[in-house]
PLY file of the C-alpha trace (Angstrom):
ply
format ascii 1.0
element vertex 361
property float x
property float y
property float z
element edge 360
property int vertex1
property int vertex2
end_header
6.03 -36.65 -8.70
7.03 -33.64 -10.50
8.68 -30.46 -9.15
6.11 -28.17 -7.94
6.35 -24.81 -10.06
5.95 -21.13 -8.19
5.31 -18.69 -10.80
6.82 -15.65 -9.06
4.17 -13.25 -10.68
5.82 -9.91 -9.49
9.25 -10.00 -7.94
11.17 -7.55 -5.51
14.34 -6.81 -6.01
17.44 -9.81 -6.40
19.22 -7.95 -3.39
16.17 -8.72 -1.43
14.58 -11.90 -2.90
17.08 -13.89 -4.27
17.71 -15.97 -0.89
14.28 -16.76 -0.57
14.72 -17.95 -4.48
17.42 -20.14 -3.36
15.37 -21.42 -0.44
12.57 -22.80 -2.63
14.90 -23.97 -5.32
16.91 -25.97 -3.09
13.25 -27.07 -1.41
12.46 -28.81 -4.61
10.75 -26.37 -6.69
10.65 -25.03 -9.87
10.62 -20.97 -10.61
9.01 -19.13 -12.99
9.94 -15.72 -12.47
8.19 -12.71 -14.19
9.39 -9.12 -14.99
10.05 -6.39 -12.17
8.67 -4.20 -14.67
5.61 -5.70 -16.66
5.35 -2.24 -18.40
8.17 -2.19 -21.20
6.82 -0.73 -24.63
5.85 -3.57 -26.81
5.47 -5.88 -24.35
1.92 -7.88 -23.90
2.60 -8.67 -20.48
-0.97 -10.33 -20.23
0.22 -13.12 -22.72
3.59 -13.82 -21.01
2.25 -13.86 -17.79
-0.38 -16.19 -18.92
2.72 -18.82 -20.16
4.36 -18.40 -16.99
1.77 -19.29 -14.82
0.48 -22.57 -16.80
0.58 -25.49 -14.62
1.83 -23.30 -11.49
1.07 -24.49 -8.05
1.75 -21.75 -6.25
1.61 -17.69 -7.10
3.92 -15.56 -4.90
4.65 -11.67 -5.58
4.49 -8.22 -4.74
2.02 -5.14 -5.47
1.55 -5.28 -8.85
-1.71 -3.08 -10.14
-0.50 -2.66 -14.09
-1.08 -6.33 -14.51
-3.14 -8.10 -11.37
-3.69 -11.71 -10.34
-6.73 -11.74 -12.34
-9.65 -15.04 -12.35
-8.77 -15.69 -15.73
-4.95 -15.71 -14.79
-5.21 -18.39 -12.07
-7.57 -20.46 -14.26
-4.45 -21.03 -16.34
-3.09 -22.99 -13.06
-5.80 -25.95 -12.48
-3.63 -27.08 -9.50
-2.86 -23.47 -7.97
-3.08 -23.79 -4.44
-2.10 -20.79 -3.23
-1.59 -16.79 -4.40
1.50 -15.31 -1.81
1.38 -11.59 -1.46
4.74 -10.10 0.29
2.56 -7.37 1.25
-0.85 -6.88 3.70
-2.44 -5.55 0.85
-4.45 -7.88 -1.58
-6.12 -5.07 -3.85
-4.27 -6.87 -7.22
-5.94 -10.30 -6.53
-9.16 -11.18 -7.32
-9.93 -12.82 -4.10
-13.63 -13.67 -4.85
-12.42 -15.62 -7.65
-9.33 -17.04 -5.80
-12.46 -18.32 -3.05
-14.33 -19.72 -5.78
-11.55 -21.38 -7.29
-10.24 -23.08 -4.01
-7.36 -21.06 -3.85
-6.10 -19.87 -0.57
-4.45 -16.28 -0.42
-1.97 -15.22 1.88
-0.66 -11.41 3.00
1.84 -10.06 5.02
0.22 -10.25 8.74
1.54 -6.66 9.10
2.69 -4.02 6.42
6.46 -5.23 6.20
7.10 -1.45 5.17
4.95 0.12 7.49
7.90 2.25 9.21
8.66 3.34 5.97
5.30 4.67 4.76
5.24 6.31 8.50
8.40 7.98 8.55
7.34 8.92 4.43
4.27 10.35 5.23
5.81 12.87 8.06
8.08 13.86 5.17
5.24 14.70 2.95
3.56 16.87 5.06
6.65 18.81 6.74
7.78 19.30 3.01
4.47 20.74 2.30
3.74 22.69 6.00
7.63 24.23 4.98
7.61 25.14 1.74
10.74 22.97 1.27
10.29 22.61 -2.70
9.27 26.46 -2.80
12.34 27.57 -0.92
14.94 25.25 -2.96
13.74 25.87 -6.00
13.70 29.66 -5.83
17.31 30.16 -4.57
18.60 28.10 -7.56
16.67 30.18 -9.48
18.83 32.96 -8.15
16.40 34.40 -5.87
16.46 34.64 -1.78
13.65 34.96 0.61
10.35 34.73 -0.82
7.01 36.10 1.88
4.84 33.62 0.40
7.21 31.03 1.32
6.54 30.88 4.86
6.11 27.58 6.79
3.62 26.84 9.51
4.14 25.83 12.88
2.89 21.97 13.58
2.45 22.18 17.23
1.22 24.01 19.95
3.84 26.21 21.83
3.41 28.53 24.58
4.01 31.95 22.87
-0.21 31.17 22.21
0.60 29.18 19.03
-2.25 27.02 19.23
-0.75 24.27 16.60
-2.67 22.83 13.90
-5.06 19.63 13.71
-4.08 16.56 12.04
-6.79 13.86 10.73
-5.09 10.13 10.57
-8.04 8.24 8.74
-7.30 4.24 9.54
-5.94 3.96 13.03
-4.14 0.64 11.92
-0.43 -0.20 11.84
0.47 2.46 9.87
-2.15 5.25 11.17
-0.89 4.87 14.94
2.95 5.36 13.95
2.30 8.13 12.05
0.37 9.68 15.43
3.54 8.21 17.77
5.60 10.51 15.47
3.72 12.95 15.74
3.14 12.89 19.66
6.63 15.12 20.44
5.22 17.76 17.78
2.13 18.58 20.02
-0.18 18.60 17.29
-3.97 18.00 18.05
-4.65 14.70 16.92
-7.97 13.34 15.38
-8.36 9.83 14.15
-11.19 7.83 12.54
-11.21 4.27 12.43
-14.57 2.39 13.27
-12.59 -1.42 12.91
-10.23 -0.96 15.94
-10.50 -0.78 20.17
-11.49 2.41 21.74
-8.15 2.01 23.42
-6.04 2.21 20.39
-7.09 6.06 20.24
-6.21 7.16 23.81
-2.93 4.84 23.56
-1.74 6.82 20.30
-2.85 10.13 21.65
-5.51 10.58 18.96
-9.16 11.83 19.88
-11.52 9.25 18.26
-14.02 11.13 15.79
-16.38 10.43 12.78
-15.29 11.00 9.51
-16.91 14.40 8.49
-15.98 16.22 11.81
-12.24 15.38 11.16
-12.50 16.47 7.59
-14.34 19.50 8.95
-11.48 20.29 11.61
-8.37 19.05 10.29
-5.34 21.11 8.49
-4.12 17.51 7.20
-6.01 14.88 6.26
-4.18 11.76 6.15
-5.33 8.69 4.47
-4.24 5.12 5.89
-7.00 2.63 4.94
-6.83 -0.55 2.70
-8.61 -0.53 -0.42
-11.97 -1.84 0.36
-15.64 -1.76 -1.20
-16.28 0.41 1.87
-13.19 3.13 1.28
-13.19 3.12 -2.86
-13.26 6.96 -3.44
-13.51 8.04 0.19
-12.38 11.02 -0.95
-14.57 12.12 -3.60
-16.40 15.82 -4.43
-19.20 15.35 -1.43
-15.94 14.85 1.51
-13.44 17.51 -0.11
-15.89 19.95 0.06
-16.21 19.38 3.83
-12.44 19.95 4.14
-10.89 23.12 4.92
-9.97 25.82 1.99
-6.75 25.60 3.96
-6.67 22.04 4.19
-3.74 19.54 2.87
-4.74 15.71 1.59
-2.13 13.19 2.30
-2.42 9.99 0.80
-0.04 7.24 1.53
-2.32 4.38 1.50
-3.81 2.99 -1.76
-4.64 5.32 -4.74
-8.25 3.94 -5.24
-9.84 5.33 -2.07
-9.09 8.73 -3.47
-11.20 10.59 -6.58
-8.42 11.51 -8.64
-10.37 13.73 -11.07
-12.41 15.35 -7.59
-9.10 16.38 -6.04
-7.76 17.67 -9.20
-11.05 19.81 -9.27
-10.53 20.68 -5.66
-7.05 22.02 -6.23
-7.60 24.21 -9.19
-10.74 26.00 -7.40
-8.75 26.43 -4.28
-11.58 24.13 -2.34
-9.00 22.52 -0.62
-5.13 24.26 -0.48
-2.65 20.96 -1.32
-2.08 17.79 -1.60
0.60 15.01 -1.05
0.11 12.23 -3.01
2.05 8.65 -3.10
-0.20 6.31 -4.82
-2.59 6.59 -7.88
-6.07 4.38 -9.39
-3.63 3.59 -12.28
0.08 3.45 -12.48
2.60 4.51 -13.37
0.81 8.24 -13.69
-0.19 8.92 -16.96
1.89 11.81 -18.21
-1.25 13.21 -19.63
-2.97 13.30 -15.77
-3.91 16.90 -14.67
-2.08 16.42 -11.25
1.76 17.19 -13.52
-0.16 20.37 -13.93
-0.82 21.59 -10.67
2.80 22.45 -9.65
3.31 23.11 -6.24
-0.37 22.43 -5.17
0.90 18.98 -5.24
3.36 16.94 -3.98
3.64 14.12 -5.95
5.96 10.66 -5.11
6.36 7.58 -7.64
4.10 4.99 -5.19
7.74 4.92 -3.27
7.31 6.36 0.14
8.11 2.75 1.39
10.88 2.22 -0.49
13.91 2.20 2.04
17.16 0.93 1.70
16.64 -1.47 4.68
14.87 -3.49 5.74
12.05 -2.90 3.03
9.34 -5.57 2.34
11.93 -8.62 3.25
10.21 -10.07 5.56
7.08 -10.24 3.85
9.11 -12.06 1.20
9.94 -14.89 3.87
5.95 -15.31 5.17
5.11 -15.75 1.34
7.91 -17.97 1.09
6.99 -20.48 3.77
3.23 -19.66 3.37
4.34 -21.42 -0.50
6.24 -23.93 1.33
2.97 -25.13 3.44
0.47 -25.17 1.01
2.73 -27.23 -1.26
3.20 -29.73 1.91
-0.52 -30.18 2.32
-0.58 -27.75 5.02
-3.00 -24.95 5.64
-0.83 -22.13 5.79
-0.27 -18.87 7.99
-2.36 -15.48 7.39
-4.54 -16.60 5.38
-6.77 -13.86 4.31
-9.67 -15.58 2.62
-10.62 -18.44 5.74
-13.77 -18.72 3.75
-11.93 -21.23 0.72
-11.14 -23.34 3.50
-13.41 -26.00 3.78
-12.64 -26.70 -0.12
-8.87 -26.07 -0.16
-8.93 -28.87 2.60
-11.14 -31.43 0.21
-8.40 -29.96 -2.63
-5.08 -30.34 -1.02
-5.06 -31.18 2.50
-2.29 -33.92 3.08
-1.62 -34.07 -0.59
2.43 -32.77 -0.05
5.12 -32.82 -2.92
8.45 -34.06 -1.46
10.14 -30.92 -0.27
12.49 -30.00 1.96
12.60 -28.33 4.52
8.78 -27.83 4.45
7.45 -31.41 5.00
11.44 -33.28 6.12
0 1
1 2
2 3
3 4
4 5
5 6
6 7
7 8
8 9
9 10
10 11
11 12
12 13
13 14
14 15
15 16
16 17
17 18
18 19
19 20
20 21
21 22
22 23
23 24
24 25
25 26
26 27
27 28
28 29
29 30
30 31
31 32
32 33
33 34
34 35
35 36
36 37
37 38
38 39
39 40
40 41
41 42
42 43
43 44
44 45
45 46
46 47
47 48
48 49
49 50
50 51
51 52
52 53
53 54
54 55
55 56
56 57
57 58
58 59
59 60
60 61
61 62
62 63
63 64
64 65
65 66
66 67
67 68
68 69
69 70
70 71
71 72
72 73
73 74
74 75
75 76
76 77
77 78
78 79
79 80
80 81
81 82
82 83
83 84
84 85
85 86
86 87
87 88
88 89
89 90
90 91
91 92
92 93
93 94
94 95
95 96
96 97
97 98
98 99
99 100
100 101
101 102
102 103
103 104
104 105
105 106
106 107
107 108
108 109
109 110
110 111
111 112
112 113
113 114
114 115
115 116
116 117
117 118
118 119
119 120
120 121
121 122
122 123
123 124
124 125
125 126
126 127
127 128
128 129
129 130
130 131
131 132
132 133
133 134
134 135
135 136
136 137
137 138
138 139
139 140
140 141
141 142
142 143
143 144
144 145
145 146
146 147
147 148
148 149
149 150
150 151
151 152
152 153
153 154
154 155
155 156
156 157
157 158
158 159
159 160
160 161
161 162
162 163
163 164
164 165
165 166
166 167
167 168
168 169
169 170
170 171
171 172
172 173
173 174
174 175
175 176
176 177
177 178
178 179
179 180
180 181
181 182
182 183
183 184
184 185
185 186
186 187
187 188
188 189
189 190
190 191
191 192
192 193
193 194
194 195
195 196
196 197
197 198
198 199
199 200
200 201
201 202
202 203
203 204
204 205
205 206
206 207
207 208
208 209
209 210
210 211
211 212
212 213
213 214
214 215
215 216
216 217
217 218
218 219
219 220
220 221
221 222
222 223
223 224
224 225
225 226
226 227
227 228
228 229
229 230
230 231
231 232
232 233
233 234
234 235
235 236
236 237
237 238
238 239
239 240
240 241
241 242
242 243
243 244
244 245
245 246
246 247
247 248
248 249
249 250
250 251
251 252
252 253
253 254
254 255
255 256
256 257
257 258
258 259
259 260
260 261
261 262
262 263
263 264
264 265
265 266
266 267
267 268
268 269
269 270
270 271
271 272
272 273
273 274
274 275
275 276
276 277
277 278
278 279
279 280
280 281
281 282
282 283
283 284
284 285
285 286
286 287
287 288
288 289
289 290
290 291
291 292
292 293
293 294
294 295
295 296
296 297
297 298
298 299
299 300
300 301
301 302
302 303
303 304
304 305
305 306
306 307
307 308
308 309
309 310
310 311
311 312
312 313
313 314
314 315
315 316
316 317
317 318
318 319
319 320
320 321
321 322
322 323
323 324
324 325
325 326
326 327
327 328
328 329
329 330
330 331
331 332
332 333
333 334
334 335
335 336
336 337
337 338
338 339
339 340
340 341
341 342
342 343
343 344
344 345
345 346
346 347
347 348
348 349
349 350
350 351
351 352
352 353
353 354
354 355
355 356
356 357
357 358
358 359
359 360
């Protein structure tokens, strides 16, 4: 039998991957591995990918929005088994098509950067509570102390400072360490989340709400929900205008549940006061999008407020890794996040293993 091939669709970093390379190479299998960086002028990354992937068996890869795992692009693998994520999000799959095609795919059973987006997203909003940017940029311009440069308190203190309200929309992984930091702040905590156990809210010190009172109450808004049917453009025209003319959007999650061209709007007619923005609908930004243009009524990051030195998305490099390994051995593998394709993946591939090692020894 021939070497089963893993087309590596897009790849982390060598510092952080190339073990798990190494692992399946010394398993038995072939790598195709694709560009960090489908986006180089000139390139038709739809074409090469295309190559790459024919007669793949397995897919395995990070986020990678520019150029997704498309139907058409696992068609060009009759025998793909499997599509890998290193990540919990699967918003650059077609998983409908990966079901009808018999494919199983796989996530990260938790965000392997979750800390990172956590600890990123406190960052965010103390940079935009303090007028960090404003306060840098005006002493190298010379200058000193500036009125309109004045931070706000977070919490409540005794002095009568009553503290402000924060809004953590999706109480998941992510959502509750976000509220844990918060918790020696003393911030008033709101939290909407209809997917998870009442006891999730009292645990994390959030008060459970609906979604328009904690728009309606909330200084920050702060957006941690996958990209779903259900959360595409949650924040549109209808739910800024519910916000606060004070208010601050955070959005750390995915940049599809946001309304781009409705918070732009927002911003220039002062309906809402700021936003903090780490992910877009298309990226890289455009250098042509309105949001370059809004100086310091937005805070804008490169989709990078995971990106850590250590331990980044490493581990969910090794559950793709031996998710591969598994469905290449016949085996249903772990965190599967289509069970539907079951039933037909089994009639597929079930017990039909390549000779690998470790995976089937």
């Amino acid at each position: 039998m021939a070497k089963p091939k893993i087309f590596v669709f897009a790849p982390d970093t060598e510092k952080r991957a190339g073990d798990t390379y190494v692992k399946l190479e010394e398993a038995g299998c072939e790598l195709a591995i694709g560009s960090q960086d489908w986006r180089t002028p000139g390139l038709d990354a739809t074409e090469i990918q295309h190559e790459m992937a024919q007669g793949a068996d397995a897919y395995m890869g990070t986020s990678n929005r520019s150029n997704p795992v498309t139907r058409e692009l696992m068609e060009a693998s009759p025998d793909l088994r499997i599509v890998a994520k290193y990540s919990i999000g699967v918003d650059d799959v077609d998983v409908q098509a990966a079901t009808d095609l018999g494919i199983i795919v796989t996530h990260g059973p938790t965000e392997a950067n979750w800390g990172g987006v956590a600890e990123g997203t406190i960052a965010m909003i103390l940079a935009v509570l303090k007028k960090t940017r404003e306060r840098d940029e005006y002493m190298k311009q010379g200058e000193w102390r500036h009125p309109a440069h004045q931070g706000r308190y977070l919490g409540y203190r005794q002095d009568g400072n009553e503290g402000i309200t924060i809004g953590i929309v999706g109480l998941g992984r992510i959502g509750r360490r976000v509220c844990d930091l918060l918790a020696p702040w003393r911030v008033r905590l709101l939290a909407y989340d209809p997917y998870v156990r009442k006891a999730d809210f009292n645990i994390h010190n959030a008060q459970e709400t609906d979604f328009d009172t904690l728009l309606a109450e909330s200084d920050v808004v702060s957006m941690h929900v996958i990209h779903t049917e259900e959360t595409d453009k949650m924040i549109n025209a209808e739910t800024l205008a519910k916000m606060k003319p004070s208010a601050i959007l955070v959005n750390t999650a995915r940049g599809a549940v946001v309304d781009e061209a409705a918070v732009v709007e927002a911003l220039e007619n002062d309906t809402i006061a700021s936003a903090a923005l780490d992910a877009f609908a298309d990226e890289p930004l455009s250098p042509e999008s309105p949001l370059l243009k809004l100086g310091h009524k937005v805070l804008l990051s490169p989709h990078a407020v995971q990106n850590n030195v250590e331990p980044g998305i490493r581990a969910g490099i090794g559950w793709a890794r031996d998710g591969v390994l598994k469905a290449l051995a016949g085996e249903v593998p772990d965190h599967v996040y289509n069970p539907e394709v079951l039933p037909r993946w089994r009639e597929r591939f079930e017990g039909k293993k390549f000779q690998l090692w470790p995976a089937n020894r």
